[in-house]
C-alpha positions in Angstrom: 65.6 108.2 106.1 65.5 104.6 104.5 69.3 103.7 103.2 70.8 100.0 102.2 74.4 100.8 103.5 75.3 97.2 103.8 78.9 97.4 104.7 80.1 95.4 102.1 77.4 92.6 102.3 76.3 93.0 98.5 78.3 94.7 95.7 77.3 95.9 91.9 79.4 95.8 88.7 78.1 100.1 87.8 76.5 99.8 84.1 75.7 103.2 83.8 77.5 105.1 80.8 80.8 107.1 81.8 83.0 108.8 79.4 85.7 108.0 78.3 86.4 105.0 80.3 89.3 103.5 78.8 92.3 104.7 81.2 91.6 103.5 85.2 91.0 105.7 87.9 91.0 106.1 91.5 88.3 106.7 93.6 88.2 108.9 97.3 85.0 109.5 99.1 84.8 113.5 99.8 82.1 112.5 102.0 79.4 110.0 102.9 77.9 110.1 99.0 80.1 112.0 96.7 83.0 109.9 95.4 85.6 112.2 92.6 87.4 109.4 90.5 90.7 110.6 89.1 91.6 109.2 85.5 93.5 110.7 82.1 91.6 111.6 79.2 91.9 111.0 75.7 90.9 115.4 75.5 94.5 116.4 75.1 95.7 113.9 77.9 94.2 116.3 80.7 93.6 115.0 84.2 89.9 114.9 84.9 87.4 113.6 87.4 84.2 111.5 87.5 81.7 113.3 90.0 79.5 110.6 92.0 76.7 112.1 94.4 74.9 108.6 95.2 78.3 106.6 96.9 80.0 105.7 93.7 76.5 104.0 91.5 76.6 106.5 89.0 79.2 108.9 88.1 77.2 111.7 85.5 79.6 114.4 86.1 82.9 115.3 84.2 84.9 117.8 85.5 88.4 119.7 84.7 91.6 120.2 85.9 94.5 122.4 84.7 96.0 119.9 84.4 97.6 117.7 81.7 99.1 114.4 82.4 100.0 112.8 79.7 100.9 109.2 79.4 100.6 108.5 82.8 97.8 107.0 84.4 96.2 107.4 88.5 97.3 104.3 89.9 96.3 105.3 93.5 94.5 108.4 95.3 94.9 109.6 98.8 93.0 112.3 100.7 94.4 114.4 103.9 93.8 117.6 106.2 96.0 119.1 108.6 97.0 122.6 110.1 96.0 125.1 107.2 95.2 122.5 104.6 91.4 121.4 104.9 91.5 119.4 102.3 94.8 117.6 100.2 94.0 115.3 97.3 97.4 113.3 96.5 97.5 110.8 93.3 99.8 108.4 92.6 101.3 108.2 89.2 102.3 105.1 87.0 105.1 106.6 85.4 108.8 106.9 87.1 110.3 109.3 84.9 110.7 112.6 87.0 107.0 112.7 88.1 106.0 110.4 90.7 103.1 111.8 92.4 100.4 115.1 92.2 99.2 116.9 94.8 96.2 119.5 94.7 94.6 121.7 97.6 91.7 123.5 95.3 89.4 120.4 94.5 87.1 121.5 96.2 87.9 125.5 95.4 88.1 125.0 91.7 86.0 122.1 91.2 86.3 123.1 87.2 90.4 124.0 87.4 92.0 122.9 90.1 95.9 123.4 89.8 98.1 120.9 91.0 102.2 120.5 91.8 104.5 117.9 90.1 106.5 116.0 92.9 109.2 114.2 91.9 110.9 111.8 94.9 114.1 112.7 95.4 117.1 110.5 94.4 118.3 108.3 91.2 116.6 105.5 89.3 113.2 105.7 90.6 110.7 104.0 90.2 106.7 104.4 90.1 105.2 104.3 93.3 103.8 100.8 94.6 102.0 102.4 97.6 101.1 106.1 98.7 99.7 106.7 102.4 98.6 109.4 104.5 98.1 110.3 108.1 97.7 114.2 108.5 100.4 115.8 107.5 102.6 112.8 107.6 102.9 110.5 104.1 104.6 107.8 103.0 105.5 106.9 99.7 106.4 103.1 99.0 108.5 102.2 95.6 111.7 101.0 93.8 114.8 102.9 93.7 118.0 101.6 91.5 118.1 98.1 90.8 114.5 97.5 92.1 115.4 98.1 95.8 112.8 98.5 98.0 112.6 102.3 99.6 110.2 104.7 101.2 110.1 108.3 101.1 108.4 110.3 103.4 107.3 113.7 103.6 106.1 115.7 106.8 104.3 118.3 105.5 101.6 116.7 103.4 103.7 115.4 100.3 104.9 119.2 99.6 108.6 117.8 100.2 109.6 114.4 100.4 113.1 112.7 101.9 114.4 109.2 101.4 115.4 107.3 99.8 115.3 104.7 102.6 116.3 101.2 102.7 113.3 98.7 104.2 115.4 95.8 104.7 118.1 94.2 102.0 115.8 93.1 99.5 113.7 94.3 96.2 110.7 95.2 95.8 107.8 92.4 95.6 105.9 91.8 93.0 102.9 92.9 94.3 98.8 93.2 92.6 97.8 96.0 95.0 99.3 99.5 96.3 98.0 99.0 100.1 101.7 98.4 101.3 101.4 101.2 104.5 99.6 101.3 107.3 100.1 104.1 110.2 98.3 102.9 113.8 99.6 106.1 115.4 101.4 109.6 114.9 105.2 108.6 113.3 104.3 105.2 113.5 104.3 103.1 110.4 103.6 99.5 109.3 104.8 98.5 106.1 104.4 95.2 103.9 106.8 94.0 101.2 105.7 90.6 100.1 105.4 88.5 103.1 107.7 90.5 105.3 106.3 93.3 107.5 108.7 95.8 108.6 108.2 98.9 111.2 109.3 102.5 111.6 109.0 104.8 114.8 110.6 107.7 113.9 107.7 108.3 110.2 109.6 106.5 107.4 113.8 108.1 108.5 114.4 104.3 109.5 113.0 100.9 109.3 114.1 97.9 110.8 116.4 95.9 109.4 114.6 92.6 109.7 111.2 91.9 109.2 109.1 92.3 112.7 107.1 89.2 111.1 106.7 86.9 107.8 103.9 85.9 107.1 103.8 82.4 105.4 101.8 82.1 101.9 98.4 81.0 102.7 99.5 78.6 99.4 102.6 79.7 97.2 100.2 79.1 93.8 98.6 82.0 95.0 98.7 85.5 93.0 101.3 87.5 94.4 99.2 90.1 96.8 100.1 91.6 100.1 98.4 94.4 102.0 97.8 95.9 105.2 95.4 97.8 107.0 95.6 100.0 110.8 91.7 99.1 112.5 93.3 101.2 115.6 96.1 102.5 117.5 97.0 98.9 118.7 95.1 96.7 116.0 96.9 96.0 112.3 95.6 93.3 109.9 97.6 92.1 107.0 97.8 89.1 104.5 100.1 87.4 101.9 99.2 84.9 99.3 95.7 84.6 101.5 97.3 83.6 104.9 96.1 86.5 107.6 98.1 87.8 110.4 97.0 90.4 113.0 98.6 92.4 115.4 97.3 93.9 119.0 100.9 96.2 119.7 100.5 98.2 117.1 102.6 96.2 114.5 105.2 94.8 117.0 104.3 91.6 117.0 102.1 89.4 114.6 100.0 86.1 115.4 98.8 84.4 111.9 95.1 83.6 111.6 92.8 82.0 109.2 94.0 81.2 105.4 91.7 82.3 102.9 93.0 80.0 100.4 91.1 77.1 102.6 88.2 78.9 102.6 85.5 75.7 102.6 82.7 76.8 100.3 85.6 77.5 97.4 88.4 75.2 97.8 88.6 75.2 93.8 89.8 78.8 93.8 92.9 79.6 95.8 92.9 83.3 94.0 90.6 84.2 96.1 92.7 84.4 98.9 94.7 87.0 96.8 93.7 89.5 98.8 95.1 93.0 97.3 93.2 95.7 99.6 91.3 96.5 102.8 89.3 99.1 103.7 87.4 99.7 106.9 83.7 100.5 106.4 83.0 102.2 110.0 81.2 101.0 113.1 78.0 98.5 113.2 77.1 97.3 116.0 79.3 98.8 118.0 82.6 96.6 116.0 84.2 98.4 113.1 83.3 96.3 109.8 86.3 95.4 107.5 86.3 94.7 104.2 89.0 92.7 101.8 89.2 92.7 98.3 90.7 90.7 95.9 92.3 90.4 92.3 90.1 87.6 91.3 87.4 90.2 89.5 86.1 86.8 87.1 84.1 86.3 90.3 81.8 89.0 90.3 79.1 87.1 88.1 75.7 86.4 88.2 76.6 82.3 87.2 79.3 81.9 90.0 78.1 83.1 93.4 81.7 82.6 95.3 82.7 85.9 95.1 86.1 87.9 95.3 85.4 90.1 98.6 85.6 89.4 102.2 84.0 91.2 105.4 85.6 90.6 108.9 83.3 91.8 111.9 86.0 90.7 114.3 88.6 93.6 113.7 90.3 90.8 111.5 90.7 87.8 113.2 88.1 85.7 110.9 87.0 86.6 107.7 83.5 85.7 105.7 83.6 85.4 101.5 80.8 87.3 100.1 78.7 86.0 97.1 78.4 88.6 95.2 75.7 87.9 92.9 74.5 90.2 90.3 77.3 91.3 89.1 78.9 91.0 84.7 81.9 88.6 84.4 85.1 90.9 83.2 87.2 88.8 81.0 90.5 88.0 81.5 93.4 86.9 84.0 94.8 90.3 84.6 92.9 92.2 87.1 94.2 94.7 89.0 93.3 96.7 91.7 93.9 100.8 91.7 91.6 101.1 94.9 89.2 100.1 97.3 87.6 102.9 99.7 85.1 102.5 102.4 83.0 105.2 104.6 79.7 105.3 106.1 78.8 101.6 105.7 79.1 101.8 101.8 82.4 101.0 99.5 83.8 101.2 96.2 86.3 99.6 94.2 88.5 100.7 90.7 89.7 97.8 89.2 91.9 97.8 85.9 91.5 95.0 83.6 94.1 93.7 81.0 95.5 97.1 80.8 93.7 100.4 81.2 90.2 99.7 80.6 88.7 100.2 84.0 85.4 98.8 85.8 83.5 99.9 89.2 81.8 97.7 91.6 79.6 99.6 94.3 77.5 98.9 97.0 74.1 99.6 96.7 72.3 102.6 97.9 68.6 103.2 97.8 68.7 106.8 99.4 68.9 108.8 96.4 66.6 111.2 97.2 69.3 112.3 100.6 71.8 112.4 97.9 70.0 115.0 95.9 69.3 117.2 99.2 72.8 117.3 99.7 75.0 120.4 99.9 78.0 120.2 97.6 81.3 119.6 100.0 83.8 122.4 100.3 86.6 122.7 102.3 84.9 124.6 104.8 83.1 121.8 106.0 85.4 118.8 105.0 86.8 117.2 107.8 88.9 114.0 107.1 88.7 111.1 109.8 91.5 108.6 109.9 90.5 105.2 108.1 90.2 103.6 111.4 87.2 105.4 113.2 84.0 105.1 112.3 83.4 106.6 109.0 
């Protein structure tokens, strides 16, 4: 069957009507066309999801939780399996008084009330998450403790229990745009960034090393604040700060700095478009996994200015391409944030946050609706969830 699955190559502001769509959300692919976007609702507070069948262009479904959230809004979403758990949705929660994060296994189960734990991270004066990651059973949680300190918790079965607090290095936390802070290349081994610092565990979050294992210099200082990381494989980790991207091939050990997207010839005008905020890896093409970068800079996503805000890497992250993304409306504003960018099966969405909560989806374009519509709706039967760095 015919389908445009570009791998980032051309992207959409979605137009179609959604309700409610003043708080943000956070998107996860449940497979290679259905995408659930988490959000609160103004219906009594209650968490609730957008149901997309056709990889994230249209969202027509509204469904339940038990749920009620309250003020809090999804400011990041992670899905995992391991040993009796086929399928873990965890969301990451913008408030840091006494509920950090919620974690459901009956998505899928009770698509229309799915029941979901409160977990509040151990320890005093904590903040709201920065960064939530996954690998199995293993998670990481990336935030503030007292006095903005930077500190991780980690759980190892699945974000049921977490401990920390622990220190990553002596300083506070960054101020950051984006929540893709942790990377994991291998089992126990993690990769974390905190502004332009990168700093390693071996032993799944119970230590870090003291010192950076690599700072990355600001691809130019005027640039938003942004950091993120990514694992492509067991060995191969790309990050970037301020627009300047390093890569590592020793699985986070050491770091060689690359190209600076805030030189980026066709733009030079623009250096926010080096603020890159969040990767994702769209899977295998060619035979090379296809990576995608995406920035703050969401005024660029117009049909006037062609320069775009999103970069594709066919290199496993050594050089990177800007995308004109053409097409799209212009959001108004200097405040864009990102809540997330996902990736699978050569397609990819973003949940961006503008000025606040009002929130906006870009897509890439799909033309097989008519596979979507012969699809089987997923259960956790058949879910089977594939780290981010195979082909998807």
């Amino acid at each position: 069957m015919a389908s445009l699955i570009n791998f980032g190559q051309q992207w959409q502001l979605a137009t179609a009507p959604r309700q409610n769509g003043v708080f943000p959300a956070a998107s996860i692919f449940v497979d290679d066309f259905t995408v659930y976007a988490f959000h609160r609702h103004t219906d009594g507070q209650a968490l609730k999801y957008d149901v997309s069948q056709d990889g994230g262009q249209t969202f027509p479904i509204v469904r339940s939780t038990a749920i009620t959230v309250g003020s809090d809004d999804i400011y990041g979403a992670r899905v995992t399996s391991f040993a009796g758990v086929p399928f873990r949705v965890l969301l990451q929660l913008s408030s840091g008084t006494g509920k950090n994060l919620y974690v459901s296994d009956t998505v899928l189960s009770l698509p229309e009330t799915s029941t979901w734990t409160q977990v509040a991270l151990p320890g005093t004066g904590v903040g709201s998450p920065l960064a939530v990651e996954v690998d199995g059973a293993r998670v990481q949680v990336f935030g503030q403790a007292s006095g903005g300190n930077a500190r991780t918790w980690h759980s190892e079965d699945g974000g049921t229990t977490f401990a920390g607090p622990v220190a990553v290095g002596t300083g506070v936390l960054a101020v950051s745009t984006g929540n893709s802070h942790l990377a994991s290349p291998s089992a126990g081994l993690w990769c974390l960034i905190n502004g332009e610092g990168i700093y390693r565990s071996s032993d799944n979050g119970v230590s870090w090393t003291a010192l950076p294992v690599h700072i990355i210099p600001a691809g130019n200082v005027a640039c938003p604040d942004s950091s993120a990381i990514i694992a492509v494989n067991a060995t191969r980790l790309v990050a970037c700060f301020k627009g300047q991207i390093a890569t590592s091939d020793d699985a986070g050990a050491t770091w060689t700095n690359r190209q600076n997207l805030t030189l980026n010839p066709p733009s030079t005008t623009s250096i926010n478009q080096g603020a890159i905020v969040a990767f994702a890896n769209f899977g295998s093409h060619a035979g090379s996994p296809v990576l995608g970068a995406a920035t703050a800079y969401v005024k660029e996503f117009t049909a006037a200015i062609t320069r775009g805000a999103f970069w594709r890497s066919v290199d496993v992250g050594t050089t990177w391409t800007l995308v004109e993304c053409v097409g799209g409306a212009n959001v108004a504003g200097s405040s864009q944030l990102m809540t997330a960018f996902i990736a699978r099966g050569g397609r990819g969405v973003m949940d961006l946050r503008e000025a606040g909560p009002t929130r906006y989806t870009f897509f890439n374009p799909n033309t097989d609706v008519a596979g979507v519509a012969a699809r089987r709706a997923p259960s956790a039967s058949s879910f089977t969830v594939r780290p981010c760095f195979q082909p998807c």
